[in-house]
PDB file as gemmi writes it, atoms N, CA and C in Angstrom:
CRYST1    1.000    1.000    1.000  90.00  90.00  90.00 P 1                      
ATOM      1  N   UNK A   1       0.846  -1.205   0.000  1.00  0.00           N  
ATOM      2  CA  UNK A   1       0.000   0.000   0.000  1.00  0.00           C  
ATOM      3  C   UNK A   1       0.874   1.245   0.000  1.00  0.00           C  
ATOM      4  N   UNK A   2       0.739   1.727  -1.073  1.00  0.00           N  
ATOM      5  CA  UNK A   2       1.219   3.045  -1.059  1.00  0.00           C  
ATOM      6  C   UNK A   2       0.536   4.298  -0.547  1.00  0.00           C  
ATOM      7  N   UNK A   3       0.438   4.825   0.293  1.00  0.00           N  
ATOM      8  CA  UNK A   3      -0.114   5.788   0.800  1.00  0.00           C  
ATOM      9  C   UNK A   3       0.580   6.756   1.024  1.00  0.00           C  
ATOM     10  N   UNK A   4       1.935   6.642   1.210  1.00  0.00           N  
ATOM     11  CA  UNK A   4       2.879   7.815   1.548  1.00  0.00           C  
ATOM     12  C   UNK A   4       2.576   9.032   0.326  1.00  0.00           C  
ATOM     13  N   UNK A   5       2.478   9.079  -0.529  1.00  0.00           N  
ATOM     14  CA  UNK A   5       2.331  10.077  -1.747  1.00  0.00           C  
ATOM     15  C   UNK A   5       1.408  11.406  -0.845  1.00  0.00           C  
ATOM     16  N   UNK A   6       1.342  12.656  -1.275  1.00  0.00           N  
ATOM     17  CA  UNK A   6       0.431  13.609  -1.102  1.00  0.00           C  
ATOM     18  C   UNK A   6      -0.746  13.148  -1.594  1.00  0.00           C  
ATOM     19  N   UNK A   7      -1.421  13.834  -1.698  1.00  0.00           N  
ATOM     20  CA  UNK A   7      -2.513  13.829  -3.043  1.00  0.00           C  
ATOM     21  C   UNK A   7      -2.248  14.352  -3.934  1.00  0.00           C  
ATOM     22  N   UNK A   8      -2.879  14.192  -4.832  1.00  0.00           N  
ATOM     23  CA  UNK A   8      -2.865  15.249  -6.399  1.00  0.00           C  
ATOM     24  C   UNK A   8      -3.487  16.389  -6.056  1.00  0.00           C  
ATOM     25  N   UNK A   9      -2.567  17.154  -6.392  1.00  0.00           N  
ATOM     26  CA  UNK A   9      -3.316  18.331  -6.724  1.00  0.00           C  
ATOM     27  C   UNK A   9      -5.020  18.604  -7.476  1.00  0.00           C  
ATOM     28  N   UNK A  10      -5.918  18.947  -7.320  1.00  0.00           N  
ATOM     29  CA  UNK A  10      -6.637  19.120  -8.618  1.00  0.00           C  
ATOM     30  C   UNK A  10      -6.135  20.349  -9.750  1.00  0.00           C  
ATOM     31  N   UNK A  11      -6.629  19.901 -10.659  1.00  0.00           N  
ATOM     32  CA  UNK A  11      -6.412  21.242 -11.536  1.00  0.00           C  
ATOM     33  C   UNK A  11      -6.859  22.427 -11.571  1.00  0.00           C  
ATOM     34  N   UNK A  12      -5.981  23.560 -10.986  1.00  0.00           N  
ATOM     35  CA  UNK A  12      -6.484  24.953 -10.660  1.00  0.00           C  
ATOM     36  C   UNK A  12      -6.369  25.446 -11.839  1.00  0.00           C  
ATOM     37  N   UNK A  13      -7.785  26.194 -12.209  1.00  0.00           N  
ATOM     38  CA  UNK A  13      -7.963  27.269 -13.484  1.00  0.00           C  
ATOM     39  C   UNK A  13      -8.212  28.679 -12.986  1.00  0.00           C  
ATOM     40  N   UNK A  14      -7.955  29.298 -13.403  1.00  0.00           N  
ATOM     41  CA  UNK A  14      -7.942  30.956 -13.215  1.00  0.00           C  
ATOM     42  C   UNK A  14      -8.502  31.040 -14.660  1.00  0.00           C  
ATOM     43  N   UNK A  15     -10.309  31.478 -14.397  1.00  0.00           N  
ATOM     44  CA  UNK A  15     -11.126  31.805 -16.139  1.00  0.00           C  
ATOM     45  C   UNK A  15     -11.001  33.153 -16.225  1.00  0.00           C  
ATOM     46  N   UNK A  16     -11.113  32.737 -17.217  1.00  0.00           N  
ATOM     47  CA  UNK A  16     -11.533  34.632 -18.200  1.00  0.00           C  
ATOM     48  C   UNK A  16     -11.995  35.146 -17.783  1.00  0.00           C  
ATOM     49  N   UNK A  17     -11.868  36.489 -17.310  1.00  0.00           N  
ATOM     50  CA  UNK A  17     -12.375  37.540 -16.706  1.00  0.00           C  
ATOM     51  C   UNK A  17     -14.065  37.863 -16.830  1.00  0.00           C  
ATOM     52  N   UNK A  18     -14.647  37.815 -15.813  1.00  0.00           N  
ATOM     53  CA  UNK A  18     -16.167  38.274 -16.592  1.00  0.00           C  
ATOM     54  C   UNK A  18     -16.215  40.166 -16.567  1.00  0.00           C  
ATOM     55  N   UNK A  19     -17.436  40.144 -17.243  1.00  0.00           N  
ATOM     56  CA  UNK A  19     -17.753  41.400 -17.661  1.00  0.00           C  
ATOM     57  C   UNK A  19     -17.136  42.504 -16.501  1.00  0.00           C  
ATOM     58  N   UNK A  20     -17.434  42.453 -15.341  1.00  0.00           N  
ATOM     59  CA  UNK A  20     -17.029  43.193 -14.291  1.00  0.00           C  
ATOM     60  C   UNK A  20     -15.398  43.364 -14.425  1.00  0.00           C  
ATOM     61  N   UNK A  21     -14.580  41.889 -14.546  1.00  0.00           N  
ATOM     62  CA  UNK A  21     -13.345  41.975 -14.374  1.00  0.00           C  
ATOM     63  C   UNK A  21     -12.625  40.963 -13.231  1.00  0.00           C  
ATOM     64  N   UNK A  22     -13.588  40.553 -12.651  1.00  0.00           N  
ATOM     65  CA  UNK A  22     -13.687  39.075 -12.029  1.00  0.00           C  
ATOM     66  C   UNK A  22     -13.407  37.767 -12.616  1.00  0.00           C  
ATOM     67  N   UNK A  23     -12.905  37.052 -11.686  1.00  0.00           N  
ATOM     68  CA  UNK A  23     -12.345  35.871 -12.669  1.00  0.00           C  
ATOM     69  C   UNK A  23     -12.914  34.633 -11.189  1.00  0.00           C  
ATOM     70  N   UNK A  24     -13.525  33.554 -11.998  1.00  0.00           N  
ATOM     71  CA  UNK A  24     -13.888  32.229 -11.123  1.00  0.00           C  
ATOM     72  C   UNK A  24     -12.533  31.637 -11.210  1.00  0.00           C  
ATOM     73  N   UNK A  25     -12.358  31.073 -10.008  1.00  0.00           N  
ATOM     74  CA  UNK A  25     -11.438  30.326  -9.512  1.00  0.00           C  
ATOM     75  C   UNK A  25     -11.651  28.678  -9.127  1.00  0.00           C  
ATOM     76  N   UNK A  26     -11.490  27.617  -9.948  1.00  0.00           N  
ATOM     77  CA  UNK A  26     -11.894  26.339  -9.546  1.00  0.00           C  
ATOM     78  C   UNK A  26     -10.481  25.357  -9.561  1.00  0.00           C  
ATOM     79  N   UNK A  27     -11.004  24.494  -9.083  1.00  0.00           N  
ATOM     80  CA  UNK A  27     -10.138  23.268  -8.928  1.00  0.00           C  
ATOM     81  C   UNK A  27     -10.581  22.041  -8.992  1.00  0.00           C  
ATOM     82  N   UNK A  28     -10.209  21.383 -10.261  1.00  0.00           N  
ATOM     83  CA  UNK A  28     -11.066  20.047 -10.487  1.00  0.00           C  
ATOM     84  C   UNK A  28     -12.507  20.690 -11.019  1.00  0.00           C  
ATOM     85  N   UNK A  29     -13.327  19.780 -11.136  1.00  0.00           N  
ATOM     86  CA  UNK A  29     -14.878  20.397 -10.652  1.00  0.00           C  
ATOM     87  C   UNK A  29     -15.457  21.308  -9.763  1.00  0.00           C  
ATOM     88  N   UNK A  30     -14.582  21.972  -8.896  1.00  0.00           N  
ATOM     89  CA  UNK A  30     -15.178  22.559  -7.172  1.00  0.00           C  
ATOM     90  C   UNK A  30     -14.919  24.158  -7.559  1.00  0.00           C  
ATOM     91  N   UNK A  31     -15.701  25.135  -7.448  1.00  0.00           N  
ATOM     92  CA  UNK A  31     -15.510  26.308  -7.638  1.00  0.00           C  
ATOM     93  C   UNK A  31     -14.784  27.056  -5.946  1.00  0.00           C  
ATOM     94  N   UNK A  32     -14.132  27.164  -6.322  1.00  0.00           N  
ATOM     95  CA  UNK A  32     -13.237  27.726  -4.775  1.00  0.00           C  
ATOM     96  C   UNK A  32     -13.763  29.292  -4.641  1.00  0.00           C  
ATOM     97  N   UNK A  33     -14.449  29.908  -5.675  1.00  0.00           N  
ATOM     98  CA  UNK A  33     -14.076  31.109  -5.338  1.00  0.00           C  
ATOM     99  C   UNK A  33     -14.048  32.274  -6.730  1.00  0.00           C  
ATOM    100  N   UNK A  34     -14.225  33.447  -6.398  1.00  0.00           N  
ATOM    101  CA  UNK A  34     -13.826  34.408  -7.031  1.00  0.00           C  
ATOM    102  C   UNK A  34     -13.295  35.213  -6.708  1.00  0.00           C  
ATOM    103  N   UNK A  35     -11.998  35.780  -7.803  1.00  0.00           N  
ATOM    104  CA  UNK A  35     -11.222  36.293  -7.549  1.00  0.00           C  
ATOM    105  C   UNK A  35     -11.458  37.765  -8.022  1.00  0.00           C  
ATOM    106  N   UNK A  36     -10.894  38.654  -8.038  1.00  0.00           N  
ATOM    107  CA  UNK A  36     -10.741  40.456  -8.299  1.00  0.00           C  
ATOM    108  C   UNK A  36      -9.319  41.304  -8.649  1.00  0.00           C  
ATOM    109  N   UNK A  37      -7.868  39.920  -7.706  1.00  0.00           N  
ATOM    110  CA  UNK A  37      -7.279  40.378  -7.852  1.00  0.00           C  
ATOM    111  C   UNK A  37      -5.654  38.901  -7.810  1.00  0.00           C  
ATOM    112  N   UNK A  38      -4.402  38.691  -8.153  1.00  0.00           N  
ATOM    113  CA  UNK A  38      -3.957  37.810  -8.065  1.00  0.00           C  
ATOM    114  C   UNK A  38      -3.857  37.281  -6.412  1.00  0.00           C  
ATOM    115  N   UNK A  39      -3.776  38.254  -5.906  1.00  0.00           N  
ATOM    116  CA  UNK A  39      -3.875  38.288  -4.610  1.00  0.00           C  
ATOM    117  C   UNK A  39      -4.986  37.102  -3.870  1.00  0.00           C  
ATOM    118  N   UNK A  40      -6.280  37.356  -4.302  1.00  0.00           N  
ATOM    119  CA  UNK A  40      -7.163  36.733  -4.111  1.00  0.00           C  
ATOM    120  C   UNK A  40      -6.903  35.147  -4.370  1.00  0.00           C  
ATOM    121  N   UNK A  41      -6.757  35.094  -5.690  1.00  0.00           N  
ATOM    122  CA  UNK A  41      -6.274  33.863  -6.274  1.00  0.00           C  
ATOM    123  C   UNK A  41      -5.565  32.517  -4.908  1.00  0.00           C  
ATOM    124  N   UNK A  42      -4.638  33.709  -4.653  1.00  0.00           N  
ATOM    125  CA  UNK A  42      -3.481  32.948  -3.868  1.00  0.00           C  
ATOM    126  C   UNK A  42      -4.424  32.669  -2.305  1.00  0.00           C  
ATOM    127  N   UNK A  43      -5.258  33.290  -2.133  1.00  0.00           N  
ATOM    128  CA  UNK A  43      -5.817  33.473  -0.726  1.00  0.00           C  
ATOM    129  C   UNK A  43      -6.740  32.323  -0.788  1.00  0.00           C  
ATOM    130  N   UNK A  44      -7.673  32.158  -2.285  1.00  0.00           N  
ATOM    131  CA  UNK A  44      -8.414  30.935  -2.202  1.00  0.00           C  
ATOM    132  C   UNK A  44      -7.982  29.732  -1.545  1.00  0.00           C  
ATOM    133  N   UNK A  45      -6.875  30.023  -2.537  1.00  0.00           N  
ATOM    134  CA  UNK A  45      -6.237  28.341  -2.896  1.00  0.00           C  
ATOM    135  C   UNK A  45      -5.305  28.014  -1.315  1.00  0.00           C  
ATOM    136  N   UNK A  46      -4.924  29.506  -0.473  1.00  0.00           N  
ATOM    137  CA  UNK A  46      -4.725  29.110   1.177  1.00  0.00           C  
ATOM    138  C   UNK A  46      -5.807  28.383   1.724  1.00  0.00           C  
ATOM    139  N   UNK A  47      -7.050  28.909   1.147  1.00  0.00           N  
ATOM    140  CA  UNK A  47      -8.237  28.901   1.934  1.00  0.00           C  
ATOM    141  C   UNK A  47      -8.510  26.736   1.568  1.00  0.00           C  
ATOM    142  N   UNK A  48      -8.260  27.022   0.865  1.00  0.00           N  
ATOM    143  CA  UNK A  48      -9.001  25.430   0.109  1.00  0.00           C  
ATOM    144  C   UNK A  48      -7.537  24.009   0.441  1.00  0.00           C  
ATOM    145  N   UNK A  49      -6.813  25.041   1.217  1.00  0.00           N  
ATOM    146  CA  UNK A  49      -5.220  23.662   1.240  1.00  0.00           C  
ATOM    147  C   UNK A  49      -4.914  23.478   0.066  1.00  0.00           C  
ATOM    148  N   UNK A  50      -4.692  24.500  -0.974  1.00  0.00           N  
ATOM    149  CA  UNK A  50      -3.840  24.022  -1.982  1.00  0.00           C  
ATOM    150  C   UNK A  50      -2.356  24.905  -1.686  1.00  0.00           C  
ATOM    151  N   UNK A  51      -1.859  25.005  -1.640  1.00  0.00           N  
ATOM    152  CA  UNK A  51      -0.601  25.392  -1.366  1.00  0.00           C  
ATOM    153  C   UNK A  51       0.375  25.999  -2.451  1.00  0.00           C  
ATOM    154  N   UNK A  52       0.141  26.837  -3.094  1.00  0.00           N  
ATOM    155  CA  UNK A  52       1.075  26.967  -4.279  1.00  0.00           C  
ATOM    156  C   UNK A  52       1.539  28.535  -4.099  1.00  0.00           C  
ATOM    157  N   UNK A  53       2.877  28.128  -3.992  1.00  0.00           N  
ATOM    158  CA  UNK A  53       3.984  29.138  -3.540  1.00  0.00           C  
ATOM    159  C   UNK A  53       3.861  30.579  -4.383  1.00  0.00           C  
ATOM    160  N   UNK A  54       3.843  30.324  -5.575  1.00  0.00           N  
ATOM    161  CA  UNK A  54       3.035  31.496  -6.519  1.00  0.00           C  
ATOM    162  C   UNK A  54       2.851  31.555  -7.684  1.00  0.00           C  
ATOM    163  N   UNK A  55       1.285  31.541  -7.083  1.00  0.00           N  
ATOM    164  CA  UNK A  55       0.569  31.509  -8.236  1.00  0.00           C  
ATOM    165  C   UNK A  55       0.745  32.070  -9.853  1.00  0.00           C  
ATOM    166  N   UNK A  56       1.249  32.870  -9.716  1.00  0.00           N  
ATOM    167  CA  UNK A  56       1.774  33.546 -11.244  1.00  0.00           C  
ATOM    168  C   UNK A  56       2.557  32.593 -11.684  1.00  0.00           C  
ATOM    169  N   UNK A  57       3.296  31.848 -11.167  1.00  0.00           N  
ATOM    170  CA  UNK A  57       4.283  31.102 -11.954  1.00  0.00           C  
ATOM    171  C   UNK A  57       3.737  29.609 -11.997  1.00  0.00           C  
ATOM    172  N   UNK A  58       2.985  29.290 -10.576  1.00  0.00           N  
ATOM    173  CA  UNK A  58       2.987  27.283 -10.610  1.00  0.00           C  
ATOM    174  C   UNK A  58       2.397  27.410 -12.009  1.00  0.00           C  
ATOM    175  N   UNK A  59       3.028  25.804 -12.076  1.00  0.00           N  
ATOM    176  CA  UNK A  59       2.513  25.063 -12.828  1.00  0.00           C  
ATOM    177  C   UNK A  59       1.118  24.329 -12.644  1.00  0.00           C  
ATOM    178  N   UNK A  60       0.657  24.388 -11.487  1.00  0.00           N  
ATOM    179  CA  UNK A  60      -0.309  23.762 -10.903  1.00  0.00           C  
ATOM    180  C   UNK A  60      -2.006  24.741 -11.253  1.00  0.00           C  
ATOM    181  N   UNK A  61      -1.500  26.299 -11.365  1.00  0.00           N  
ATOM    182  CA  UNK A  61      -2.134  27.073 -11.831  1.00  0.00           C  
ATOM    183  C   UNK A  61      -2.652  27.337 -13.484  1.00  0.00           C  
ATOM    184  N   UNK A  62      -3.645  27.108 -14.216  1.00  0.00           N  
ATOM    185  CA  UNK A  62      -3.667  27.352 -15.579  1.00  0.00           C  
ATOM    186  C   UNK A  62      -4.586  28.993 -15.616  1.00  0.00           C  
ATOM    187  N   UNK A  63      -3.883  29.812 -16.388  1.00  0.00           N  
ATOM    188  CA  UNK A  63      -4.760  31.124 -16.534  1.00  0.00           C  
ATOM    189  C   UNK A  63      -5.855  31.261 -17.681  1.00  0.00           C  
ATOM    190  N   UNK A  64      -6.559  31.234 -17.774  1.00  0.00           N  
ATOM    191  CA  UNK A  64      -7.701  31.144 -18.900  1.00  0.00           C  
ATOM    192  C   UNK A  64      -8.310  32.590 -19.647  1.00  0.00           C  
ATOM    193  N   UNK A  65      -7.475  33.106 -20.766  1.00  0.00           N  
ATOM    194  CA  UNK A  65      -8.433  34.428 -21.012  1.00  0.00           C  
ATOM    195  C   UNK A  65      -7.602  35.312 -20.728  1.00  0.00           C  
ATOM    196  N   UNK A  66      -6.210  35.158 -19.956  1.00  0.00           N  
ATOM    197  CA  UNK A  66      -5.458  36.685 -19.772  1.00  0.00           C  
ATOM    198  C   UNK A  66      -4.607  35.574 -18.379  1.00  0.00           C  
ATOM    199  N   UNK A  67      -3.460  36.655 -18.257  1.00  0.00           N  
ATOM    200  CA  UNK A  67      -2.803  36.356 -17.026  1.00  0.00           C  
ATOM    201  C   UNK A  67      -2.475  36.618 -16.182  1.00  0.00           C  
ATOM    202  N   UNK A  68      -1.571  36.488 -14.622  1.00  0.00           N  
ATOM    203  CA  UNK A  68      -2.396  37.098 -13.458  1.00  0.00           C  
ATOM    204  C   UNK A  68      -2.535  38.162 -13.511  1.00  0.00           C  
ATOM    205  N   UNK A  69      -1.678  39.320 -14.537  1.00  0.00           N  
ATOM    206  CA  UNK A  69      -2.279  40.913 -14.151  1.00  0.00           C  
ATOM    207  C   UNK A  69      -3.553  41.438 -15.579  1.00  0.00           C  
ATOM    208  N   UNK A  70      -3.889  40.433 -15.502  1.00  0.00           N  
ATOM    209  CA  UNK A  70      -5.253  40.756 -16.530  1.00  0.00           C  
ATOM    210  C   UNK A  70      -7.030  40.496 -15.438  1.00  0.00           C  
ATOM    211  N   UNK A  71      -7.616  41.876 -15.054  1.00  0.00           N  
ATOM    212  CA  UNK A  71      -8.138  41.995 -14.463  1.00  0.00           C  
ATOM    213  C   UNK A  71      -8.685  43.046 -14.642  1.00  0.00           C  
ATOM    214  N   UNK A  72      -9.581  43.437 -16.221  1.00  0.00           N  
ATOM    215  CA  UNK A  72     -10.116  44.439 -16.524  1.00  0.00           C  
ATOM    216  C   UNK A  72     -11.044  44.832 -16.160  1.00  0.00           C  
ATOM    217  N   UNK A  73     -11.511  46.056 -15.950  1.00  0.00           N  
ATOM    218  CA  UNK A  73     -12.696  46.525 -15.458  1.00  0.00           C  
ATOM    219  C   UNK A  73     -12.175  47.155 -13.796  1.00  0.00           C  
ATOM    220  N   UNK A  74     -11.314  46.611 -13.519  1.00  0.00           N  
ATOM    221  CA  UNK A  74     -10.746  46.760 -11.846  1.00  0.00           C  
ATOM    222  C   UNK A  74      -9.879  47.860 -11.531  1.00  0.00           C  
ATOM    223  N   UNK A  75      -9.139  48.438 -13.038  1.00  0.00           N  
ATOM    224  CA  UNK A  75      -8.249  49.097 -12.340  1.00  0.00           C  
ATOM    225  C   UNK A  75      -8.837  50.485 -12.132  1.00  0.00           C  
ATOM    226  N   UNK A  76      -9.828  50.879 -12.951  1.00  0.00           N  
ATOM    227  CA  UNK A  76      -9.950  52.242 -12.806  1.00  0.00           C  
ATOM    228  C   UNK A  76     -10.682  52.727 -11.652  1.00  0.00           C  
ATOM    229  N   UNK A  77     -10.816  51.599 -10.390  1.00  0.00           N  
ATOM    230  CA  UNK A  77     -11.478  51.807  -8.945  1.00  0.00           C  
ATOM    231  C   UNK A  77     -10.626  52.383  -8.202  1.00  0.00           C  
ATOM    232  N   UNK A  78      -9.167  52.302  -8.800  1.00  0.00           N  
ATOM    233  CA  UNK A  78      -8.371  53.027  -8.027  1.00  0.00           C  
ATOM    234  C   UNK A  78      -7.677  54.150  -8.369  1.00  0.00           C  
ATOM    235  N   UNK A  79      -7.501  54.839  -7.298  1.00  0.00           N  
ATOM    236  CA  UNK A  79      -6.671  56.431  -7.409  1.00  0.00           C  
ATOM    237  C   UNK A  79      -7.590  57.303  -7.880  1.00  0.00           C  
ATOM    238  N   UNK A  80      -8.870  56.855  -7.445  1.00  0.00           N  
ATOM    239  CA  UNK A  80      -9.986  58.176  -8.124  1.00  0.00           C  
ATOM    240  C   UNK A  80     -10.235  59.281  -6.676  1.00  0.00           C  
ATOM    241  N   UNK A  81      -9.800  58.364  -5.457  1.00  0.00           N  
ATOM    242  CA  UNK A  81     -10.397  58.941  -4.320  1.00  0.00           C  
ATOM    243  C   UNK A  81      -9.806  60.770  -3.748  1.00  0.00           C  
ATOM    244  N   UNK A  82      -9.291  61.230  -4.372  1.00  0.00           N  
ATOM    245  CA  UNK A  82      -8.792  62.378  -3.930  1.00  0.00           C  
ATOM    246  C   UNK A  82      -9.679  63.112  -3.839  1.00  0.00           C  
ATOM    247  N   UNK A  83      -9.836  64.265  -2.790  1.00  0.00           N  
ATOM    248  CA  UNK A  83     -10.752  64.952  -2.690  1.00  0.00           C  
ATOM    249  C   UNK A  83     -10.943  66.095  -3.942  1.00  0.00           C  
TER     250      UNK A  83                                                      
END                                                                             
């Protein structure tokens, strides 16, 4: 019996941005989440025990539609706040 192995990973996808600029975050079949920012990404996949050191680069990560700094619709929320 081999049991010593980890598990497999499932396969993490990072999809195409939707209209907003949001991107679903799944693994295998299981939707972990949505993301807004790469940041997020990485926080899911804390959240869910996947462990991947970073995300922009694993291999364990596939980006779908753009890559981690593709997150349209998001940026222009910032630096508007000045009085």
């Amino acid at each position: 019996m081999a049991t010593a192995h980890p598990p497999e990973h499932p396969h993490i996808v990072v999809h195409a941005p939707a209209l907003d600029g949001s991107r679903r975050v799944t693994a295998g079949d299981e939707t972990l989440g949505v993301a807004s920012h790469v940041d997020d990404v990485a926080e899911l996949l804390r959240l869910a025990d996947l462990y991947a050191t970073d995300v922009e680069e694993s291999a364990l990560v596939e980006w779908q539609g753009g890559g981690p700094d593709d997150w349209p619709g998001l940026h222009e929320h910032h630096g508007h706040h000045e009085g």
